[in-house]
N, C-alpha and C positions, 0 to 999 in steps of 0.2 A: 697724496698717496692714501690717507688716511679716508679722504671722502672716498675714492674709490674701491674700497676695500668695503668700507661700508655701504657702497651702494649695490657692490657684484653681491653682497651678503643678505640684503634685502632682498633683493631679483633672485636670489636662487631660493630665500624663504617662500615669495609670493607661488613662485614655479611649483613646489614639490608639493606633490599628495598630503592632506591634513592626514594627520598620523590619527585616525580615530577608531572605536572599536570595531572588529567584522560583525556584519550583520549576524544574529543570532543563528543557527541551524535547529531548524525542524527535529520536533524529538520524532525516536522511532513509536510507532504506532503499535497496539496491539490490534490484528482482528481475528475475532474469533468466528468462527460459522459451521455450524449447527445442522445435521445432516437427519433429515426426517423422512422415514422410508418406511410405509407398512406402521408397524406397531414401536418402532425405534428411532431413538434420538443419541444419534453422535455427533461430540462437539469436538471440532477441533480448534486449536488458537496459533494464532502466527505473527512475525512480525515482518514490515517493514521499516526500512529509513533510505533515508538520503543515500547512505553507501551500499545501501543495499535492499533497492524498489519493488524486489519481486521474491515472493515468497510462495512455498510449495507444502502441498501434503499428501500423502497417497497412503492407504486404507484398505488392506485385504484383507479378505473373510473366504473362506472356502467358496461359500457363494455366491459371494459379494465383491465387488471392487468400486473402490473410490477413489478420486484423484481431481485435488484442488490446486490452480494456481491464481495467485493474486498479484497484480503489479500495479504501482503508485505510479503516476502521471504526471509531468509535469503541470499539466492544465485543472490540478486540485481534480482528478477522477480517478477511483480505484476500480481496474475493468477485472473481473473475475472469468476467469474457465473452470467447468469442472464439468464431472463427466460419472455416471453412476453405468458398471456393467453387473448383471446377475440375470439367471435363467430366466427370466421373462425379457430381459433384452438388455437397451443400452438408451440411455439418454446422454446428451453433451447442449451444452447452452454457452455462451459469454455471454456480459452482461457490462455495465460501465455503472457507477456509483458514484454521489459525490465523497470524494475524499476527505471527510472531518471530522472531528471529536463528536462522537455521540449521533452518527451516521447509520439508521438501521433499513435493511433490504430482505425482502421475502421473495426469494426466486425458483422456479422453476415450475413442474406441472401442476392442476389441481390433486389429478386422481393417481401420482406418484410420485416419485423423488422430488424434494424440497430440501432449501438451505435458507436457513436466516443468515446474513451477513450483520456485525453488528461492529461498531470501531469504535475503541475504549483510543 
């Protein structure tokens, strides 16, 4: 009785899950991006994480509107939307980025609206 007691005890050690630590979680990211328009530079900074991949910012001015979204990927790439309205018009772009520490992106037109994307 005693062997078998010890051998069902074995067989259920070898069976079960090693009890070891969970993989670590991704910390949240800061990015910040940098809105470059005419004679002016607005920064904005955002974050994501794991619980929560997509981040936002919107930006009105009497004659100005701005509006940024950022979302993390599973496939390590941070795609951005953002979009500039003001009396001369309206620009809109997305864009995909690699996702990493010390990750910098210069997007948009030459001869108007610009964003540096930058990930601390």
């Amino acid at each position: 009785m005693t062997t078998l007691a010890a051998f069902a005890f074995v067989l259920l050690a070898l069976s079960t899950p090693a009890l070891a630590d969970p993989p670590p979680r991704p910390a949240p990211m800061k990015i910040r991006v940098s809105l470059h328009d005419a004679n002016t530079t607005r920064s904005f900074d955002v974050m994501v994480s794991p619980d929560a991949p997509c981040a936002s910012a919107r930006h009105k001015l009497a004659d100005q509107q701005f509006e940024l979204k950022a979302c993390a990927s599973h496939d390590a790439h941070l795609t951005i939307e953002w979009e500039v309205h003001d009396a001369a018009g309206e620009y809109r772009s997305t864009s995909s980025i690699p996702f990493e520490h010390g990750a910098t992106a210069e997007l948009g037109t030459t001869a108007g609206p610009r964003i540096t994307v930058k990930i601390d």
